[in-house]
C-alpha positions as CSV (number, residue, x, y, z in Angstrom):
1,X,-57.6,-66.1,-98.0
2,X,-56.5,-65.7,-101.7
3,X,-55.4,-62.0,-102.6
4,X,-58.9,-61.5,-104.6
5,X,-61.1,-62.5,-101.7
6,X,-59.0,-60.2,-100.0
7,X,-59.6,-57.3,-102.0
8,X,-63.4,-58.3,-102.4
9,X,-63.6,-58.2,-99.1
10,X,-61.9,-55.1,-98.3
11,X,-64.2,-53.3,-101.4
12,X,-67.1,-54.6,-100.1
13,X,-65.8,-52.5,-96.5
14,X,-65.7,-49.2,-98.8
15,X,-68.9,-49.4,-100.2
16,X,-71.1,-50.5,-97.7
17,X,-69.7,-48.9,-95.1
18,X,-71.2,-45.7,-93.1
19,X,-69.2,-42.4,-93.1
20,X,-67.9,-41.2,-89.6
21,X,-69.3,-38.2,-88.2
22,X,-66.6,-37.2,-86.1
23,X,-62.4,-38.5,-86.4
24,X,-62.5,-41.5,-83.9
25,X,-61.2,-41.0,-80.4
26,X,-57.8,-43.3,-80.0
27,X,-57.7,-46.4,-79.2
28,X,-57.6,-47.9,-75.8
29,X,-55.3,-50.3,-74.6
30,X,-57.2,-53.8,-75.0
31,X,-59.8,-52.1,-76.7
32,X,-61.6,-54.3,-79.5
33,X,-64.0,-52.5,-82.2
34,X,-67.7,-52.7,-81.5
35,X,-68.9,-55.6,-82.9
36,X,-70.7,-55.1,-86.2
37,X,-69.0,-52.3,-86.9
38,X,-67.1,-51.2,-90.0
39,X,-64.0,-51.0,-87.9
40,X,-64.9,-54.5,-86.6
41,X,-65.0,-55.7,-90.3
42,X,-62.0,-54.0,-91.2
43,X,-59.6,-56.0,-88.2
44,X,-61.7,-59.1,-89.5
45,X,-60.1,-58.7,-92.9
46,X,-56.8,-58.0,-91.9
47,X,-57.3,-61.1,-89.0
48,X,-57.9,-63.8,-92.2
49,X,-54.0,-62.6,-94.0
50,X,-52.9,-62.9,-90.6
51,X,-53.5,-66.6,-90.1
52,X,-51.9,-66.7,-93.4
53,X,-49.0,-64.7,-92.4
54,X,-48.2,-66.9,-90.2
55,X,-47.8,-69.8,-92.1
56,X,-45.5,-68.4,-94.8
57,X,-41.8,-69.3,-95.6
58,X,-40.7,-65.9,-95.2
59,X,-41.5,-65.1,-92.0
60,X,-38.4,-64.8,-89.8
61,X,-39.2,-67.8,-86.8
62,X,-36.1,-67.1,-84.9
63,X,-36.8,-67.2,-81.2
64,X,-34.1,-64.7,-79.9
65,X,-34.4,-62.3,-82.9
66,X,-38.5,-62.1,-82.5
67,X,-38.0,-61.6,-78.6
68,X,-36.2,-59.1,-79.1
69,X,-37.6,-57.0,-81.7
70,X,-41.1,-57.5,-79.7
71,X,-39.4,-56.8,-76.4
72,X,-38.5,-53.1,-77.7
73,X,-42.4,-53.0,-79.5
74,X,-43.6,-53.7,-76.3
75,X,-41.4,-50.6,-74.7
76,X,-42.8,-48.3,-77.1
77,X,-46.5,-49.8,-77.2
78,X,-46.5,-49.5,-73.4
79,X,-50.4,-50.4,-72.3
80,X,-51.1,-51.3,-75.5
81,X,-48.7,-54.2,-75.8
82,X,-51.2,-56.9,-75.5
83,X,-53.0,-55.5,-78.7
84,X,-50.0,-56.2,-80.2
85,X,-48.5,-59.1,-82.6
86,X,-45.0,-58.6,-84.0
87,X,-43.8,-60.1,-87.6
88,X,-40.7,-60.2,-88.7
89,X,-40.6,-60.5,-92.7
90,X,-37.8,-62.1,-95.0
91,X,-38.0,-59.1,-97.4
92,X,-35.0,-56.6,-97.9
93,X,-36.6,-53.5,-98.2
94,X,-36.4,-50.5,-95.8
95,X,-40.4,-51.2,-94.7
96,X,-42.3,-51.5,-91.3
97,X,-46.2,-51.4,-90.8
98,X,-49.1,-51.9,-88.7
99,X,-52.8,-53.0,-89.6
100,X,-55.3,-51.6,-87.9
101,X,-55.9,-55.4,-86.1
102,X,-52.7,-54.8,-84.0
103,X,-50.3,-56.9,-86.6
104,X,-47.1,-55.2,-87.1
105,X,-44.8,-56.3,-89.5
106,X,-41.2,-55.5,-89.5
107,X,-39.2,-56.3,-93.0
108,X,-35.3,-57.4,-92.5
109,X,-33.7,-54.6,-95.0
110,X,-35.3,-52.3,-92.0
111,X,-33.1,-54.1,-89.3
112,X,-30.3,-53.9,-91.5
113,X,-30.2,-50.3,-92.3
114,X,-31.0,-49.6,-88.8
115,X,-27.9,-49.1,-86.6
116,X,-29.5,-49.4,-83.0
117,X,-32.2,-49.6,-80.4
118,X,-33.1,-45.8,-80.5
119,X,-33.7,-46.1,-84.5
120,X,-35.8,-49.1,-84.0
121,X,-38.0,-47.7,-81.4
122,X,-38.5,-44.7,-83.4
123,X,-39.7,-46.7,-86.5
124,X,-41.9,-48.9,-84.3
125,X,-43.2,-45.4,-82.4
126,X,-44.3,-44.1,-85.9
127,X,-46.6,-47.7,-86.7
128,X,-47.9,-48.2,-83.6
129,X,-48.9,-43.9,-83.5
130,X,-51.3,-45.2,-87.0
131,X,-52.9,-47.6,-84.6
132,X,-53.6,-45.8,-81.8
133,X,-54.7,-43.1,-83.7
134,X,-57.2,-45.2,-86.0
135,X,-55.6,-43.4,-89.1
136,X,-56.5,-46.6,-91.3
137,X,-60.0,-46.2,-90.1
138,X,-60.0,-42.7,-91.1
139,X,-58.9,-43.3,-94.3
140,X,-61.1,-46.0,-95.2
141,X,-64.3,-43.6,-94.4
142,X,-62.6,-40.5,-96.4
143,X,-61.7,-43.2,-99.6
144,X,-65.7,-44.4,-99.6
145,X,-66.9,-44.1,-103.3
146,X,-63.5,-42.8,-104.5
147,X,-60.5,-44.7,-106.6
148,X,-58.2,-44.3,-103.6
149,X,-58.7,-48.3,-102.7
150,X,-58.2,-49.5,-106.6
151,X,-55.3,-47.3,-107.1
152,X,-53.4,-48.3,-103.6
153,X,-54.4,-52.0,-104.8
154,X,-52.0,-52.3,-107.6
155,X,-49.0,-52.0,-105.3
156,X,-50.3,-54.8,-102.7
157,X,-47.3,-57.2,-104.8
158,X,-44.7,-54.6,-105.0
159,X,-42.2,-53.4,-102.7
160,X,-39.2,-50.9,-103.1
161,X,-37.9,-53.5,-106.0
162,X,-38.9,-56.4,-104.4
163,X,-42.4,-58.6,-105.7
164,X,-44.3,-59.9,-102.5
165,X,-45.8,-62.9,-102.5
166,X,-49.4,-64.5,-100.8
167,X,-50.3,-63.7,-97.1
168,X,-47.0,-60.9,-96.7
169,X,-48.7,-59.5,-100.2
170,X,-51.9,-59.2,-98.4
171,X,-51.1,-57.7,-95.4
172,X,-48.1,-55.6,-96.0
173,X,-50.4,-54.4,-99.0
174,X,-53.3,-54.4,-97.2
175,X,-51.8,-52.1,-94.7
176,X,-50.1,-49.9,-97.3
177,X,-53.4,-49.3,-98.7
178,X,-54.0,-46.6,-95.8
179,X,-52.1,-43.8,-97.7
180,X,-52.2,-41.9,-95.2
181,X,-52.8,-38.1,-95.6
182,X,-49.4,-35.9,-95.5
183,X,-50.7,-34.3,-92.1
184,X,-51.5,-37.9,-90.3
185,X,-48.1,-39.0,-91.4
186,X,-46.8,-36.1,-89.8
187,X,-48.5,-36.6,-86.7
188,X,-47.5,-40.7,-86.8
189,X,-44.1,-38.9,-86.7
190,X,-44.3,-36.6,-84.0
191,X,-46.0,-39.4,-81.8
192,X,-43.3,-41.6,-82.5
193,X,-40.6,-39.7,-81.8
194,X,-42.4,-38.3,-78.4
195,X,-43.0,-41.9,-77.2
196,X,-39.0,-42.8,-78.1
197,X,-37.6,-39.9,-76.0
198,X,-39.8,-40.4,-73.0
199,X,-38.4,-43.7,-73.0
200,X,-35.0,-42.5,-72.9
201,X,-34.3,-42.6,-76.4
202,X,-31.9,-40.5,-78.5
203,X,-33.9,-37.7,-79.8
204,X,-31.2,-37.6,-82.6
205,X,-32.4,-41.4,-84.0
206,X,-34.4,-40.0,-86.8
207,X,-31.9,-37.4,-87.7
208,X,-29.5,-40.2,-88.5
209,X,-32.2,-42.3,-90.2
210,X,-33.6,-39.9,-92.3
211,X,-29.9,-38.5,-93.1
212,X,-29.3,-42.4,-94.3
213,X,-32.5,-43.2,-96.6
214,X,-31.7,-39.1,-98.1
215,X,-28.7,-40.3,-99.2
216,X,-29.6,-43.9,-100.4
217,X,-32.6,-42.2,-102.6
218,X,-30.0,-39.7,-103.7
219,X,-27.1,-43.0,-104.5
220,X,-29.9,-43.7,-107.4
221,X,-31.5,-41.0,-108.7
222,X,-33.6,-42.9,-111.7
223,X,-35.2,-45.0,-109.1
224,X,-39.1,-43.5,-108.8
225,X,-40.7,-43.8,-105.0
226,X,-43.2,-46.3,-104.1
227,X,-46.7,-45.1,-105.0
228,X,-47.3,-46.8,-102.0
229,X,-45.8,-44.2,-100.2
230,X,-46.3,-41.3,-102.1
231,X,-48.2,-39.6,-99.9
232,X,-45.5,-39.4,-97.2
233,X,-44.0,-36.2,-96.6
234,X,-40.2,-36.0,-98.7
235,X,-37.8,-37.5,-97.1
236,X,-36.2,-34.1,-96.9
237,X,-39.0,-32.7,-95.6
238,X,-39.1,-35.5,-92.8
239,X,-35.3,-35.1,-92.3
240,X,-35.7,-31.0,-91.1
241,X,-39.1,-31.8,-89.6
242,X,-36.9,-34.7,-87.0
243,X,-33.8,-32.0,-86.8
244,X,-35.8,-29.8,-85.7
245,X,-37.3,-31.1,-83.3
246,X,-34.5,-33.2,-82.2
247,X,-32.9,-29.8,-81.6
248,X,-35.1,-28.7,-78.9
249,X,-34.7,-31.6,-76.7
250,X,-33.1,-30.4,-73.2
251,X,-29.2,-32.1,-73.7
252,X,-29.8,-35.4,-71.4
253,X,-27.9,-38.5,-71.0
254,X,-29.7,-41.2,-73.5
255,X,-29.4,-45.3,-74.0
256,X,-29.0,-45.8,-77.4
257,X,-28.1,-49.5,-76.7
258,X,-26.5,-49.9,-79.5
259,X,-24.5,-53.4,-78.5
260,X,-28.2,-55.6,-77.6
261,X,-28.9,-54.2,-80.6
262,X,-26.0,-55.4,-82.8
263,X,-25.6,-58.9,-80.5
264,X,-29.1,-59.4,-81.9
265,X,-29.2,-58.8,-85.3
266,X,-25.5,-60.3,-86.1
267,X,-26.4,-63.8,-86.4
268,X,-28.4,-63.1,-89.7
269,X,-25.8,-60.2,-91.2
270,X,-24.8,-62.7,-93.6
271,X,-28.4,-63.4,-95.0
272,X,-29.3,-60.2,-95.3
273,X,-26.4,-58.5,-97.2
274,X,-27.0,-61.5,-99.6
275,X,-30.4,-60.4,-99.6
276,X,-29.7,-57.0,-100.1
277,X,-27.2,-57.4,-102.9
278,X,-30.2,-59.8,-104.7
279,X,-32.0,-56.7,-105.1
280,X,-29.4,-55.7,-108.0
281,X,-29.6,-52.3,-107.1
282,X,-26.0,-52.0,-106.5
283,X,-26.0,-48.1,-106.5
284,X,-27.8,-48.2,-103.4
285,X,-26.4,-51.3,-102.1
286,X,-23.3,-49.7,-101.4
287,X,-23.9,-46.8,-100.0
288,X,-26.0,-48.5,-97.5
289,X,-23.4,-51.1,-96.9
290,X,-20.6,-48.3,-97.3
291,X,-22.5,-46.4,-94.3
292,X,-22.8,-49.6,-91.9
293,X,-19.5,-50.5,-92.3
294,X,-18.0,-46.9,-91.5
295,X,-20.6,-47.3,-88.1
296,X,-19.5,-51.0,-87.4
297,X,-17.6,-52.6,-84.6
298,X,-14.2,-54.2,-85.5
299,X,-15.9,-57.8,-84.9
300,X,-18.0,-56.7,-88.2
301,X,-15.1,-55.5,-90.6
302,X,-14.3,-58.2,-91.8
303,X,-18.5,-59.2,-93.5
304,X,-19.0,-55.6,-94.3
305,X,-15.6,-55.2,-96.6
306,X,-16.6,-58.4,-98.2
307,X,-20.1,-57.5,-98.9
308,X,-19.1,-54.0,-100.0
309,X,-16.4,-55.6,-102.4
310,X,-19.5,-57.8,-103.4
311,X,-21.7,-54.3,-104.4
312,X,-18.6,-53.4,-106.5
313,X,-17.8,-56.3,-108.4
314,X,-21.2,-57.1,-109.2
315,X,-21.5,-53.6,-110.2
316,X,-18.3,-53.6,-112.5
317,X,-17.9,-50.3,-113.7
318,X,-14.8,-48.1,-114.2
319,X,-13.1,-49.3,-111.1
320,X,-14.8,-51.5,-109.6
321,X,-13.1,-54.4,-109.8
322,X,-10.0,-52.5,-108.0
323,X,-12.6,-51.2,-105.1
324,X,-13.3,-54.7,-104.5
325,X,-10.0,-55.6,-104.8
326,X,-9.0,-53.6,-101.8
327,X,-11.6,-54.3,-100.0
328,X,-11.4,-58.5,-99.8
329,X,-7.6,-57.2,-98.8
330,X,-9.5,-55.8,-96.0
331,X,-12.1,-58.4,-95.2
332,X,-9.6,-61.0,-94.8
333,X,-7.3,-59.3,-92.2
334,X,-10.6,-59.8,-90.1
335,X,-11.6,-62.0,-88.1
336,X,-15.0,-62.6,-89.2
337,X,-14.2,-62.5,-93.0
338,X,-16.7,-64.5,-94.8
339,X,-14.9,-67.3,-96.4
340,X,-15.6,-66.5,-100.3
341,X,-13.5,-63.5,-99.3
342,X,-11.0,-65.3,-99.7
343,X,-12.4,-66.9,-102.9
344,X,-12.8,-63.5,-104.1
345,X,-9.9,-61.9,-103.6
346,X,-7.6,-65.2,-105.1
347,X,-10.0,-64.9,-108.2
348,X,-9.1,-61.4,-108.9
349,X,-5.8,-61.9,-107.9
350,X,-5.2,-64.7,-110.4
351,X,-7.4,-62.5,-112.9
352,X,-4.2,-59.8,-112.1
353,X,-1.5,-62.1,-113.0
354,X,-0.6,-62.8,-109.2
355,X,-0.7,-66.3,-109.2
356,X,1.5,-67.2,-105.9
357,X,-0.9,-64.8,-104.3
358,X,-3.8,-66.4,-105.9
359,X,-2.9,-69.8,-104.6
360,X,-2.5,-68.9,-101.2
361,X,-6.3,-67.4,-101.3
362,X,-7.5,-70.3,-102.9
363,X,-6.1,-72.8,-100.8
364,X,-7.2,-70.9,-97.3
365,X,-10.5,-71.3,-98.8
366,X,-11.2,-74.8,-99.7
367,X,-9.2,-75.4,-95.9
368,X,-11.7,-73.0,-94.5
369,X,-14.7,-74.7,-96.8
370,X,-14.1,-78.2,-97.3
371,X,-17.1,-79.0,-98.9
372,X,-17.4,-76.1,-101.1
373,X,-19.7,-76.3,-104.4
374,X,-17.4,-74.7,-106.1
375,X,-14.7,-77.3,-105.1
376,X,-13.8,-79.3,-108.5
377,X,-13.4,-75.5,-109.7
378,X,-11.1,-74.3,-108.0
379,X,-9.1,-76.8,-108.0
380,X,-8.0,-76.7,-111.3
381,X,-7.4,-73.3,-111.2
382,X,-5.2,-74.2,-109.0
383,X,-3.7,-76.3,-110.6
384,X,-2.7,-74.2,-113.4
385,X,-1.7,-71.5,-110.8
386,X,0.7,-73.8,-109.5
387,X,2.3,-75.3,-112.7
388,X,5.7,-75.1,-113.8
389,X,5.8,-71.9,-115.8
């Protein structure tokens, strides 16, 4: 389906459609929409992107990495896990949602910023509380005859600085066009987080989440929200709204389980600090990288130094170079160090004037890295590094 059938479709749904007497009852486990039925045309639409969806290069295939991320939907979904079809998107933006067919879609700048099991259910509590609550279905009667559908259209191919392309265009877009009301968002909030604690969750997941993504919108203060989102409470807002009712929870022993979390998203680390750093919005790209890293285990150091030093030198202001300086120092007294650390930190060094220091950098790398692109290079710096003076 191209992204213009899609939206002819899905305007044809507004205006033909009849107005609900009543707000819908919630959704039943394996319940389908009468067939016919507006509702039934709206999962139709959203069905067609999802054959697409599934065929696009940027959908993350891995077979550990999706059984786990469905395994912990299918915690929080309960019942209604076998409405359920889980997505996991190439795209490195804080971003999860759920069309009102059951598809939820789960971007990887969300499983980055998200430090452990409790977080995630919490996020996938709040999507799947949109479904069973048939807030899209609301909507789409209340936006009937009104510009709510074009104006929610024009951000189908943008996301939080990041263009989205064909079927995750239509469907992410397509389920962003629900902008919710501030009061349903509230309530997807509250359902979430209620269906995360009875689970065992830590009641204080969204406190930490909502403390994170405060400070990140803070790190860059000429960056303007989503319109996609606009209709979301502040973050602020959400952040006292979660303390507060984090604070009433009885004190009881919780599974964050914060080690299958990080066992299952460390293969991909790599990837998606690249990813994140892509985005060129190095402001915020270090203080979300800054914040894992100050969270992380010590078999992590090493790749969060390095991508931090990354942030900073691609940045390059004042003292930046010196931040990232220090911190491929760091990375490569880990273990896990990337090995353009080491790259890095013999390029600033020679840069600095230390070129026996250099030359030991650059030689552990093209050991490490045989093959390197970059191998012709380096080589002759090193081989001015290492001439007679």
């Amino acid at each position: 389906m191209t992204k213009r059938y899609l939206a002819i479709s899905l305007i044809g749904l507004l205006t033909g459609s009849l107005a609900l007497a009543v707000v819908p009852p919630p959704l039943h486990p394996g319940e389908k929409p009468l067939a016919g039925s507006t509702e039934a045309e709206l999962w139709y639409g959203m069905g067609q992107a999802e054959k697409e969806l599934r065929q696009t290069p940027v959908l993350v295939r891995d077979p550990a990495l999706n059984a786990y991320v469905h395994d912990v939907a299918c915690k929080v979904t309960g019942d209604y896990c076998s409405n359920l079809r889980v997505y996991i998107v190439d795209v490195p933006v804080f971003n999860a949602s759920m069309a009102p067919n059951g598809a939820m879609l789960v971007f990887t700048g969300a499983l980055l910023r998200i430090h452990d099991e409790s977080e995630l259910a919490l996020v996938l509590g709040h999507e799947f509380a949109h479904f069973k609550l048939r807030h899209s279905l609301q909507f789409w009667e209340k936006a009937k005859h009104t510009s709510a559908f074009l104006t929610t259209l024009s951000v189908v191919t943008y996301a939080g600085g990041v263009s989205l392309v064909g079927s995750v265009a239509q469907l992410v877009g397509a389920a962003n066009m629900f902008s919710y009301s501030r009061d349903k968002e509230r309530e997807a909030d509250r359902v979430g987080f209620q269906v995360a604690t009875a689970l065992g969750y830590d009641p204080q997941a969204g406190v930490r989440i909502w403390m994170r993504m405060l400070a990140e919108e803070k790190a860059n203060p000429r960056a303007k929200p989503s319109p996609a989102f606009a209709s979301h409470p502040k973050t602020a807002e959400r952040l006292q709204d979660i303390t507060t009712a984090a604070n009433a929870m009885p004190a009881v022993s919780v599974n964050s389980r914060v080690e299958a979390y990080h066992a299952a998203m460390r293969p991909f680390l790599d990837h998606w600090l690249e990813a994140e750093l892509s985005r060129r919005m190095y402001d915020t790209s270090i203080e979300v990288i800054g914040n894992l890293k100050t969270t992380a285990d010590a078999d992590s150091q090493g790749t969060y130094c390095f991508y931090l030093g990354e942030a900073y030198r691609r940045r390059n202001k004042a003292d930046d170079r010196s931040k990232a300086q220090s911190l491929y120092q760091e990375a490569v007294s880990h273990a896990d160090a990337p090995v353009d650390a080491w790259r890095e930190q013999g390029l600033i060094l020679r840069e600095n004037g230390q070129r026996a220091e250099a030359a030991i950098s650059l030689h552990h790398y093209l050991d490490a890295k045989p093959a390197a692109g970059d191998r012709a290079y380096i080589e002759k710096y090193l081989t001015e590094l290492e001439a007679p003076p």
